[in-house]
PLY file of the C-alpha trace (Angstrom):
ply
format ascii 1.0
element vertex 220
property float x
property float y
property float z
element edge 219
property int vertex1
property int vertex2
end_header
105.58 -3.65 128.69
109.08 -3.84 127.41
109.88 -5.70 124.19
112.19 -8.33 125.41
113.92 -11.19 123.06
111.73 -13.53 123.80
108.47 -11.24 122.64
110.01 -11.02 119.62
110.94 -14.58 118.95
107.61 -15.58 119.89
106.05 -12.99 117.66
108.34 -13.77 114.47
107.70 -17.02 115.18
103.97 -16.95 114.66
104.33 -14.77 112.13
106.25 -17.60 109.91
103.22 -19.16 109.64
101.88 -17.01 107.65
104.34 -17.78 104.78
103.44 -20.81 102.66
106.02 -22.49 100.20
106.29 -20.65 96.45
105.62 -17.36 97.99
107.95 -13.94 97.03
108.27 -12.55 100.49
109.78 -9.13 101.48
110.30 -8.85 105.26
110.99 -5.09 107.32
113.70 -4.47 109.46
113.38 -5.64 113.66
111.22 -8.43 113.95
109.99 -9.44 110.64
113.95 -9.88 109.95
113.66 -12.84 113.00
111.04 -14.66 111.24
113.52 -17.18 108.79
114.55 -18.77 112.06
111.60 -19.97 112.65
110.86 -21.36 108.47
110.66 -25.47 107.94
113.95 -26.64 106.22
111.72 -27.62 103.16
110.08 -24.59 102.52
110.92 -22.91 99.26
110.52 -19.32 99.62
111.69 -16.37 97.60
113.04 -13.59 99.55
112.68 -9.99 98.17
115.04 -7.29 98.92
114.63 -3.52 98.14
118.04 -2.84 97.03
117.80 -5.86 94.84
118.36 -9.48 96.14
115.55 -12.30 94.78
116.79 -15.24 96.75
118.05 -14.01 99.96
119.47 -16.55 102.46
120.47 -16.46 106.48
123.27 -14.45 108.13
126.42 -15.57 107.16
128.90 -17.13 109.52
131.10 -14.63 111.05
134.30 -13.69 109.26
132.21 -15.31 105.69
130.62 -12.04 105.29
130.44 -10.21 101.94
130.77 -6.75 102.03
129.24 -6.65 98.55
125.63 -8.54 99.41
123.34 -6.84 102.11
119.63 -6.78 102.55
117.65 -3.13 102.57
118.76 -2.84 106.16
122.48 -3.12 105.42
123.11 -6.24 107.52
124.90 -8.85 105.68
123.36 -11.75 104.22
123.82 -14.38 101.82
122.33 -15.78 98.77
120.58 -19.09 98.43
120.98 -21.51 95.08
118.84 -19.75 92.78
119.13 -16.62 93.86
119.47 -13.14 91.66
120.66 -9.62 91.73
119.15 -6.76 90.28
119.06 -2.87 90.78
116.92 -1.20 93.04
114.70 0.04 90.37
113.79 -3.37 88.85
113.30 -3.95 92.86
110.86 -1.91 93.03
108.92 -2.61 90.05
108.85 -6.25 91.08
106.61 -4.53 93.95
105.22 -1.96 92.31
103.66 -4.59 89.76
102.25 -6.89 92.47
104.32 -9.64 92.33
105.11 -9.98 95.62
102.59 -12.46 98.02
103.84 -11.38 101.44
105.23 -8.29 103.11
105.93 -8.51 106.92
106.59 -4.51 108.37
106.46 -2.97 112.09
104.50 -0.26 112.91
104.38 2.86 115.06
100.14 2.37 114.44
97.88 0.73 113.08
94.22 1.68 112.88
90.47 0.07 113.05
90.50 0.05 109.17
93.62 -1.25 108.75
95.61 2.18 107.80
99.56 1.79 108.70
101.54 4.45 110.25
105.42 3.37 110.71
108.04 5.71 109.27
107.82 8.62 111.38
107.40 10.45 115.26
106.84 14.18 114.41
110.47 15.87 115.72
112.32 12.72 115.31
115.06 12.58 112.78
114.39 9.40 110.09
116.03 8.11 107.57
112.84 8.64 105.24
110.07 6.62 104.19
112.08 3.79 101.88
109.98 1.25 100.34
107.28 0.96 103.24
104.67 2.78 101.16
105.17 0.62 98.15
105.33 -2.63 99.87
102.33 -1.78 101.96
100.26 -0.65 98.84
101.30 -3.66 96.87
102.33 -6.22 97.93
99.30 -8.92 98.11
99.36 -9.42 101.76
100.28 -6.91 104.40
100.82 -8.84 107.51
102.18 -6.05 110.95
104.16 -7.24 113.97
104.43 -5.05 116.76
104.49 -4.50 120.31
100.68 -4.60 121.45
101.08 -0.76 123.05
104.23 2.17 123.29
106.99 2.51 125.63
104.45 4.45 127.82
101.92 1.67 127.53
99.49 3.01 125.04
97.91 1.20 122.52
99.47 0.88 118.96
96.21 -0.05 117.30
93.71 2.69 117.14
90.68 4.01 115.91
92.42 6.24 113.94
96.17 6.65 113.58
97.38 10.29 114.80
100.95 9.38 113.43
101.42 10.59 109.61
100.13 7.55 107.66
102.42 5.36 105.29
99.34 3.74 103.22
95.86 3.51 103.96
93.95 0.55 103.79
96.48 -1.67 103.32
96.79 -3.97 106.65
95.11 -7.44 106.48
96.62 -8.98 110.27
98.13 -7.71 113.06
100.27 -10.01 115.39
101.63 -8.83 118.50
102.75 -10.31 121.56
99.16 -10.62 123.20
97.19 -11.77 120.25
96.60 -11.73 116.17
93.77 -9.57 115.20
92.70 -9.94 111.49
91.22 -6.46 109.42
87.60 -7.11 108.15
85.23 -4.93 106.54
83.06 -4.55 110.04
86.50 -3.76 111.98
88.93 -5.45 114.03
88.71 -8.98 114.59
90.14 -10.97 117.37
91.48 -14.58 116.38
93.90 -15.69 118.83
95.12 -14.71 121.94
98.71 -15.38 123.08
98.99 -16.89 126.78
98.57 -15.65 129.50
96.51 -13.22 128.05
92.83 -13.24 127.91
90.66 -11.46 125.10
89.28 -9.08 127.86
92.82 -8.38 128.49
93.92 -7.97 124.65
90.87 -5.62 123.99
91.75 -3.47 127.09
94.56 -2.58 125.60
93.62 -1.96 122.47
92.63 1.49 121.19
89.86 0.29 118.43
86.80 -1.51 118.92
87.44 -5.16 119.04
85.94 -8.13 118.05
86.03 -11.46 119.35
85.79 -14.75 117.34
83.74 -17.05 117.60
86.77 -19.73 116.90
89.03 -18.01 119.37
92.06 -19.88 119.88
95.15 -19.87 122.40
98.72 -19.65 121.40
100.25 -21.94 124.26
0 1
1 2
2 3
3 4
4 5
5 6
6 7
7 8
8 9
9 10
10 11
11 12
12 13
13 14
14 15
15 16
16 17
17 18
18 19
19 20
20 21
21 22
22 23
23 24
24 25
25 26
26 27
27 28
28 29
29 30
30 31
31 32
32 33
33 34
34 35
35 36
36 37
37 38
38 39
39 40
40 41
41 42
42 43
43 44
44 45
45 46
46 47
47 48
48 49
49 50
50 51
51 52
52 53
53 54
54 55
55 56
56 57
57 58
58 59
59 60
60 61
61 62
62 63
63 64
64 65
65 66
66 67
67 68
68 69
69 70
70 71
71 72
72 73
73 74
74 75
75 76
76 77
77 78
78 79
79 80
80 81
81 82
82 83
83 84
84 85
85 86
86 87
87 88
88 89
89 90
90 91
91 92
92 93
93 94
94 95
95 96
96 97
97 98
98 99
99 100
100 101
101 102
102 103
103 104
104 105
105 106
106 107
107 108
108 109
109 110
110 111
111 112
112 113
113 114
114 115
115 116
116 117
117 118
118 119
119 120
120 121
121 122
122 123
123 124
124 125
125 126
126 127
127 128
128 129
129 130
130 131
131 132
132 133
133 134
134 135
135 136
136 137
137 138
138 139
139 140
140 141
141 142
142 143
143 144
144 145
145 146
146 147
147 148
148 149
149 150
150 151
151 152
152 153
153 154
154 155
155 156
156 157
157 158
158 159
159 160
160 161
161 162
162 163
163 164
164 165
165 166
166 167
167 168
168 169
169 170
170 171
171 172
172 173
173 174
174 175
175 176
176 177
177 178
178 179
179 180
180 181
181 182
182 183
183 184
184 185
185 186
186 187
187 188
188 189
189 190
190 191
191 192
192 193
193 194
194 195
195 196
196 197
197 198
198 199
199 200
200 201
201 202
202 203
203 204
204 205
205 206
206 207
207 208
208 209
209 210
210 211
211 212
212 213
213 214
214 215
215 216
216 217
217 218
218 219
């Protein structure tokens, strides 16, 4: 199952709702970047940047762009009333002290107990690690948005990642395009499905034990 646009929007999407107003947020590259399109106007939210933005706003209009203010991908971006710079150390300790509510990352995989594996595919050249590990160790709430399996169609959440880890322990919900599965103490729970899937569906594809909530709900 390829990961078209519209998987994406309609996973960044439900991911937004996730972020409630006052929250410091930090949000990965690929589809947590998507997810301030889908924000109310009125919601006041701090964005957190690794190379040191508090404040970060949208893309800028093309041909507005300044080549001095980027987020931690490089893309341009611009910064909202209230916003500050700082350097990438003080960035850092922001997350490194717990301060931030929210971080949104992808993942390569995920596992039963919530352990995050997204920086690297043994034999593939990466740019490194960069502040995964400390945002998904610190930050108060580690949401992951992913395709539900690989390019070859198997599953991204397992029983146990075989992909060098990033943090352990340190994923609370999983969205993907066929459901949102929340980490518990007794395993993987199933909240909501996404149509047209079913939950049978959902935990066929899934490489963990699954289970189902009670309050199951459908994402129309």
């Amino acid at each position: 199952m390829g990961m078209g646009v519209e998987v994406r929007q309609r996973i960044a999407k439900r991911a937004a709702q996730e972020i409630q107003t006052g929250m410091i947020v930090n949000l990965g590259i690929g589809i947590p970047s998507l997810i301030p399109d889908y924000l109310p106007a009125d919601l006041r939210v701090m964005f957190h940047a690794e190379n040191g933005i508090l404040g970060m706003g949208p893309s800028p209009a093309k041909g507005h762009e300044d080549e001095n203010l980027c987020n931690a991908g490089g893309f341009p971006v611009t910064l909202l009333q209230g916003g500050s710079y700082c350097d990438s150390a003080l960035a850092f300790a922001m997350i490194r002290k717990g301060l931030l509510d929210l971080t949104v990352l992808g993942a390569l995989q995920v596992s039963a107990a919530g352990d995050l594996a997204n920086w690297i595919v043994p034999g593939k050249r990466v740019p490194g690690i960069g502040g995964a590990m400390d945002l998904a160790q610190k930050a108060k709430r580690v949401i992951v948005v992913m395709n539900h399996t690989d390019k070859n169609g198997s599953p991204k959440i397992v029983e146990n990642c075989t992909l060098p880890l990033t943090s352990k322990r340190c994923v609370n919900l999983i969205i993907t395009e066929m459901g949102v599965m929340e980490v518990t103490a007794e395993g993987l729970l199933l909240q909501e499905v996404m149509h047209p899937f079913t939950a049978e569906q959902v935990s066929a594809q899934t490489g963990a034990k699954l289970q189902i909530s009670s309050r199951l709900t459908t994402i129309l």
